[in-house]
N, C-alpha and C positions, 0 to 999 in steps of 0.2 A: 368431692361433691359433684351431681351432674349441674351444668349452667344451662338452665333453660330459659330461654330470652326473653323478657316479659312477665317473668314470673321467679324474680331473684328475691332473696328476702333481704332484711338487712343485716339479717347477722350472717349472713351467705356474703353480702357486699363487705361484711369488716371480717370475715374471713378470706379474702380476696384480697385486701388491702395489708393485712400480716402475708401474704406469699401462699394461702393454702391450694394446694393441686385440685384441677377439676378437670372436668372433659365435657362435653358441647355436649348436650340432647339432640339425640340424633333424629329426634322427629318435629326441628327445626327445619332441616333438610329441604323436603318437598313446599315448604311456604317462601325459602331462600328461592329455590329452583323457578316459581312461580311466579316470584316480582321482576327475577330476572328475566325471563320470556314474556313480560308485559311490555319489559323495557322494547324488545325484540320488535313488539307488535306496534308497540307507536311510532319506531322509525319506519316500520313498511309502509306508513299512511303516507311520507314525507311530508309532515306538518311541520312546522316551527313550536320546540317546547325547550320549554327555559331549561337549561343546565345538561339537554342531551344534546342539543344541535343547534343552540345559540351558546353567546358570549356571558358573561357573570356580570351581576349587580348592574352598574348602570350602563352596561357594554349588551341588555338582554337581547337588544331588536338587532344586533349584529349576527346573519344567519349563517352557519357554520356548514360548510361542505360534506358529505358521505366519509371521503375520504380523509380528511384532515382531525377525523372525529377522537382517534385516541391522540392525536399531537395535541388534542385541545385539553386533555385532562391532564396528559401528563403536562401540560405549559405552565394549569391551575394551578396543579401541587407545586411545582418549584418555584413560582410568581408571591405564591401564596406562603412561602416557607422565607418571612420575614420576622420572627421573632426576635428579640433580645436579650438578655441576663442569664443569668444561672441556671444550668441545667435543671427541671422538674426532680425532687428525690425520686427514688426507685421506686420506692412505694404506690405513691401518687401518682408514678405514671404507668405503672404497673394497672394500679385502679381505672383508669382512663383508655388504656386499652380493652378492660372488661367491659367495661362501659361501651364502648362504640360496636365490640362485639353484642352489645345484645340490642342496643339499638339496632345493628342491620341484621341480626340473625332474626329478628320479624318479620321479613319478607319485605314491607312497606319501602324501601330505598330502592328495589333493583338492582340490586348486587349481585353476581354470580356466588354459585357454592364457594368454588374455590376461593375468592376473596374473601370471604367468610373463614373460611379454614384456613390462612395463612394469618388471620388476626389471632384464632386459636392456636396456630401451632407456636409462634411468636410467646403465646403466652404458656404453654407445656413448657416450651425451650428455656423461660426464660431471659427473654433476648427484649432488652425494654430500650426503646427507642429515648434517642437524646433531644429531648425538646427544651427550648429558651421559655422561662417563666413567664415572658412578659411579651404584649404584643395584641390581646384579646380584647375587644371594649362589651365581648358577653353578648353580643347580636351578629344576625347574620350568619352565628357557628361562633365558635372560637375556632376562625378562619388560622390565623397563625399557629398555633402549638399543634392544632391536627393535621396543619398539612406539614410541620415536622417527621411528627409521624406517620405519614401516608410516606413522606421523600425515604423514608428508610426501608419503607417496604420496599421502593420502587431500586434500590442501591445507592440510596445518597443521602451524605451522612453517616451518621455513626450509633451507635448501640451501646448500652452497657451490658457487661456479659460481666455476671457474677464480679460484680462493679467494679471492675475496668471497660475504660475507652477503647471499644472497636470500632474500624472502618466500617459500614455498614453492608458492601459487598465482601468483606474480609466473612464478618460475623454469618454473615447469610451462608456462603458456601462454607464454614467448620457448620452450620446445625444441618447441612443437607437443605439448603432452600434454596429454590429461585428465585431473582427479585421476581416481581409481581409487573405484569403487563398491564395498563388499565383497559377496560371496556367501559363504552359508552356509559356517563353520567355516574361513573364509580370512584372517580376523582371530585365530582362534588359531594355525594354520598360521602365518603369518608372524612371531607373538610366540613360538612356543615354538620351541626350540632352543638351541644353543650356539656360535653363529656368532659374538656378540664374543666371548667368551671365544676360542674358536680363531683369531680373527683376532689380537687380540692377542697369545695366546704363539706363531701361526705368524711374524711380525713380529718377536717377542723370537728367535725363533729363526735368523730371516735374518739380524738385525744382529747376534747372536751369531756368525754365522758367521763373516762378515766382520771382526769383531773376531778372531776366535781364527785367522786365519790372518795380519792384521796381526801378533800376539803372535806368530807364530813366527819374520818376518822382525824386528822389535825384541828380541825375545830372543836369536838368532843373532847379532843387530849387538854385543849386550851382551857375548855370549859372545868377539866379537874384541876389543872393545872393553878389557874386561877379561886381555885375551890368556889365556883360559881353553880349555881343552882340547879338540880332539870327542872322543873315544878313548870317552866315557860312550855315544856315539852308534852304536858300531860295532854292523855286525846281527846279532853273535855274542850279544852280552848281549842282544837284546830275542827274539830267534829262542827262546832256552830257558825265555822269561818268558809267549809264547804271545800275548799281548793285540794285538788287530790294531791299535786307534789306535797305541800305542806305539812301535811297527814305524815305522806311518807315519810318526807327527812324528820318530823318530829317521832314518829317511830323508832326510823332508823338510831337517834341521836337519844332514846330511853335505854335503846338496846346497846348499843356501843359503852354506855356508862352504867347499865346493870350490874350491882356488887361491888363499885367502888369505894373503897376504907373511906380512899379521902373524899367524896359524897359523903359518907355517912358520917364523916367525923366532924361535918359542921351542920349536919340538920336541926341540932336543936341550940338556942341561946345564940344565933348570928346575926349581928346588929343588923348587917346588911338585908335591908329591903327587896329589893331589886339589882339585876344585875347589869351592864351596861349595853347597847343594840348588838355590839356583836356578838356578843352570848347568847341575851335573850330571843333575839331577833331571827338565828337563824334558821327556824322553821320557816317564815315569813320569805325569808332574801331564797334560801337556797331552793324551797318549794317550786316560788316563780321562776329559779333558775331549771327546775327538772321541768317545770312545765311546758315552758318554750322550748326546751331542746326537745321536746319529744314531737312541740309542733314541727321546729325546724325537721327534725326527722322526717316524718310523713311525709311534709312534700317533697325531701330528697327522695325518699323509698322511692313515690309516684316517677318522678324527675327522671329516677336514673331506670325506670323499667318502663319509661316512655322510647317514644320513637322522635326523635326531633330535626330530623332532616326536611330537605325542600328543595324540588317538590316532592310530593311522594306516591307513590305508583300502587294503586290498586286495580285487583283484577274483576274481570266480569260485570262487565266489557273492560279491557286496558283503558286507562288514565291515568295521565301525571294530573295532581293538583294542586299549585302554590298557593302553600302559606305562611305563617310564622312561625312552626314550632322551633325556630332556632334562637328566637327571641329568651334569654335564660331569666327576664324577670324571678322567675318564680325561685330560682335558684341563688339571686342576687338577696333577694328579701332573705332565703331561709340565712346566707351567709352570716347577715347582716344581725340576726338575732342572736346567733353564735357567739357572732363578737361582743354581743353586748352581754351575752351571759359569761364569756370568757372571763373579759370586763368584771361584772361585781363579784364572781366568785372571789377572784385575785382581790377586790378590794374589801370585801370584808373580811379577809385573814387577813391582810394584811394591818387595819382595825385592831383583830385581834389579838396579831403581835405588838404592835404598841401599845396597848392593854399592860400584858404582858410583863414589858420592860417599866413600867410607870409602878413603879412600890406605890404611890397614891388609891391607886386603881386596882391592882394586883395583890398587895401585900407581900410581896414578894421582896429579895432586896433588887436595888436599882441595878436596869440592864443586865438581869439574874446572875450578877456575880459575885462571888462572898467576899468581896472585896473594891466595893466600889470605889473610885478614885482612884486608887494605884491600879484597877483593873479595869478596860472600859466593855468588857464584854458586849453584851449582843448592841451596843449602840449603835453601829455600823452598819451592822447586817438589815437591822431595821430602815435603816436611812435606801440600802440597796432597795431591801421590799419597796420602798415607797417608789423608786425610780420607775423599777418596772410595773407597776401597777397605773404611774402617771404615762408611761408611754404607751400604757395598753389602751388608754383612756382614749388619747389623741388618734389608736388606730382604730376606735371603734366607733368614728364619725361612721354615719351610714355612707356605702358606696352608692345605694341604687338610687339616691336621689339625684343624682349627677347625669348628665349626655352628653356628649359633643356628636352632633352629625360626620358621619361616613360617606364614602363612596360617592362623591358627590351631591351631597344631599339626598340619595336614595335612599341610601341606610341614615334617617332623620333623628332614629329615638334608638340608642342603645341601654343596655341595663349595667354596665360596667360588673357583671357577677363575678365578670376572673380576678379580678384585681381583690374585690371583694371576699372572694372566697379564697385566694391565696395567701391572704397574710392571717389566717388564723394560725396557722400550724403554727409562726412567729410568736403571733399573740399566746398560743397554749405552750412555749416555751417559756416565756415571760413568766405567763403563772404556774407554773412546774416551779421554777425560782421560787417566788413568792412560797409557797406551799412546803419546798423544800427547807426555807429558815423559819418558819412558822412549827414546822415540825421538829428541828432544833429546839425550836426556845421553847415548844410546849415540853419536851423531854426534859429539859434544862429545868422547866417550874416546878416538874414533877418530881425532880431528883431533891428538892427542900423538902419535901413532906417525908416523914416516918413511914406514912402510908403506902398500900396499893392502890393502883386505880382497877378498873374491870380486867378482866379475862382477855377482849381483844385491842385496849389500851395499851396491855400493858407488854400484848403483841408487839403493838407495832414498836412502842420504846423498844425491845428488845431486836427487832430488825434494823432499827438503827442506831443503838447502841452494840451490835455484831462489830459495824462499820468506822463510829463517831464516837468516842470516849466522852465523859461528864466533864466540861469546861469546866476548871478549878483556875487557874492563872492562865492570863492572853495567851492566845500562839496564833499561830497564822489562821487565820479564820476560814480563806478560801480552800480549802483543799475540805473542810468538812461542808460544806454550801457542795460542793465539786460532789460529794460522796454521797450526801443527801438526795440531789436533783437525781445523781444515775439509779438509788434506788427506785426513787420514784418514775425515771422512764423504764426500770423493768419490770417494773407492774408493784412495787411492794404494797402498795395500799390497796389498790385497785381489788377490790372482793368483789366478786359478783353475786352476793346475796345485797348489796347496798341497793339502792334504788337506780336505775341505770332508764335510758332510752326508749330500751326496747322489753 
């Protein structure tokens, strides 16, 4: 793919985030070339401007000498490279380097080319820098994790190379690179912004996807499973309700159960009235949930092909001008929607599943084993779903309603986005679980009936019946939860004719 800054899409951004090769639009070039000779032109004035010839945050009226000018940036990045926890996945920070590549390949920071093309060639190579999780309060930049990664440009630190731990001057000279010198105000440039923060909730947001379209083929299986009705599905009911997700997943959820035996083999004479909310309901649940992820979308798209540095240098005539595009509000909210749709997907399967297990409600025998009492089959595996689904609960308090002041009270009001937008990937593991024993027991329900279910039901039972044999007597439970969750992270459900984001 060519990466042209400012004009990435988002399925350009989640091919990015899977590892796909690009190369830099070369007619980026002359607008790089451009902010940097602004930079040029505002030192000849010898003015005082924040971030090239003064001191940072509440150190600004501190005037910084000609000469002391790159000891001041290279001071920033290793001052500034205090994060802590766990290395960033590869993924995510793989995405977080694209990201700050196209934030300064807009020309607006004052960057040289070449600092520019060592962000790209970093990312041709490969060579993803070792950043600490945690450290970010989402304002001001995520000061901490980007100047991790700036300290590795410069040789300090370390890299993953095709994921081992390398020295970061070790890694630098095997790919042919020099560390990188700074020039004036390129050591702020590279640390302000909101590139983890948007790396990680654009991240939560891909695996959200893929989760929430799994959810629709597990829930459809439940719904036969349960020999529960479509009729909640028809597009008469969702057409006068107006909501476009709705529509969709009641579409999607006609189409998935299109020519199922066991559909048809309770159409006529079934006492049952109505079916219970997680059945009938989830046009309703899963609608809202496509529909916020599509807002939280958008503003990520926006987000991540903004420029959010500070200050920022435009030309004709030269000017630096401070403001707040480092403030990640916008990025902290989209998190925050994430988690909450992470949140009810995972709880209404999980709903489902104890459906399910409930002969009351089901019809099925108890905890779908043909031998209830001397066999406790899925009773367990249910009690798990409920765990992660209650700890997904407590991590989908909102982040952005929180601050603690910084920097002395300068930095007054942060958006806390990183922390916000890092525990989705967590949370979309959590219901990867959930989704994984739900997809068990819907196969498990299914296997009591005489019947087929549809065409691509009876898919997916068959993808994980390859893997998962039909529970008959106890055996260790975890190794088929273990076998379920890996298909589901290699995409087995995930169709991309389902309703998705984008």
């Amino acid at each position: 793919m060519i990466f042209t800054p400012g004009a990435v899409t988002l399925a350009q951004w989640r091919d990015l985030y899977q590892g796909a090769a690009f190369s830099l639009d070369e007619g980026a070039i002359p607008v790089i070339a451009a902010g940097a000779a602004a930079v040029d032109e505002i030192l000849a004035r010898d003015e005082p401007v924040y971030g090239i010839n003064t001191g940072f945050g509440k150190l600004a009226s501190v005037r910084i000498a000609a000469a002391d000018l790159a000891t001041l940036q290279r001071n920033l990045v290793l001052s500034h490279a205090a994060g802590v926890g766990a290395p960033m996945p590869v993924p995510v920070a793989r995405l977080m380097l694209a990201l700050k590549l196209g934030s300064l390949g807009q020309g607006a920071s004052g960057v040289r080319v070449e600092t520019v093309r060592m962000l790209a060639a970093l990312l041709e190579k490969d060579l993803i820098p070792v950043v600490p999780c945690q450290g970010s309060v989402g304002a001001s930049g995520d000061l901490a994790p980007l100047a991790h990664m700036t300290a590795a440009m410069l040789g300090v630190g370390a890299f993953f190379v095709r994921g081992v731990r390398v020295p970061a001057p070790q890694a630098l000279a095997e790919a042919g690179l020099t560390p990188l010198t700074l020039g004036p105000k390129e050591g702020l440039a590279l640390l302000n912004g909101t590139q983890f923060s948007t790396a990680n909730a654009l991240a939560g947001l891909f695996e959200a996807e893929r989760l929430f379209r799994a959810a629709l083929i597990t829930g459809a299986l439940s719904t036969d499973a349960a020999r529960g009705t479509d009729a909640p599905f028809d597009p008469r009911i969702h057409a006068v309700r107006r909501h476009k997700g709705q529509a969709e997943v009641a579409a999607a959820l006609r189409e998935l159960m299109a020519g199922s035996e066991i559909r048809a083999s309770h159409r006529v004479d079934d006492p049952r009235v109505q079916d219970p909310y997680c059945l009938r309901c989830q046009p309703q649940v899963m609608g809202a949930v496509l529909d916020i992820l599509r807002q939280a979308a958008a503003t990520l798209e926006t987000e991540a092909n903004g420029v959010t540095d500070n200050p920022l240098i435009f030309t004709g005539p030269a000017v630096a001008l401070s403001g707040g595009n480092f403030h990640a509000e916008p990025v902290a909210f989209a998190a925050d929607i994430i988690a909450m749709a992470i949140c009810e997907i995972g709880s209404l399967a999980e709903r489902r599943l104890a459906m399910l297990v409930d002969p009351a409600l089901s019809g099925l025998p108890a905890f779908l084993t043909p031998k209830p009492g001397l066999n406790s089959g899925f009773m367990i595996p249910q009690v798990t779903a409920a765990a992660l689904v209650s700890e997904n609960k407590t991590r989908a308090f909102p982040a952005s309603v929180d601050s603690i002041p910084t920097s002395a009270n300068q930095e007054d009001h942060v958006s806390m986005a990183a922390h916000g937008a890092r525990r989705l990937r967590e949370m979309a593991d959590n219901l990867r679980g959930v989704l994984a024993i739900e997809w068990l027991a819907a196969a498990q329900g299914c296997d009591f009936w005489p019947m087929k279910s549809s065409a691509p039901l009876e898919a997916a039972r068959a993808k994980l019946r390859a893997q998962v044999p039909h529970l008959d007597d106890d055996r260790h439970f975890a190794p088929d939860i273990e076998a379920a969750i890996a298909l589901l992270a290699a995409g087995a459900l995930d169709d991309p004719r389902l309703p998705g984001v984008a």
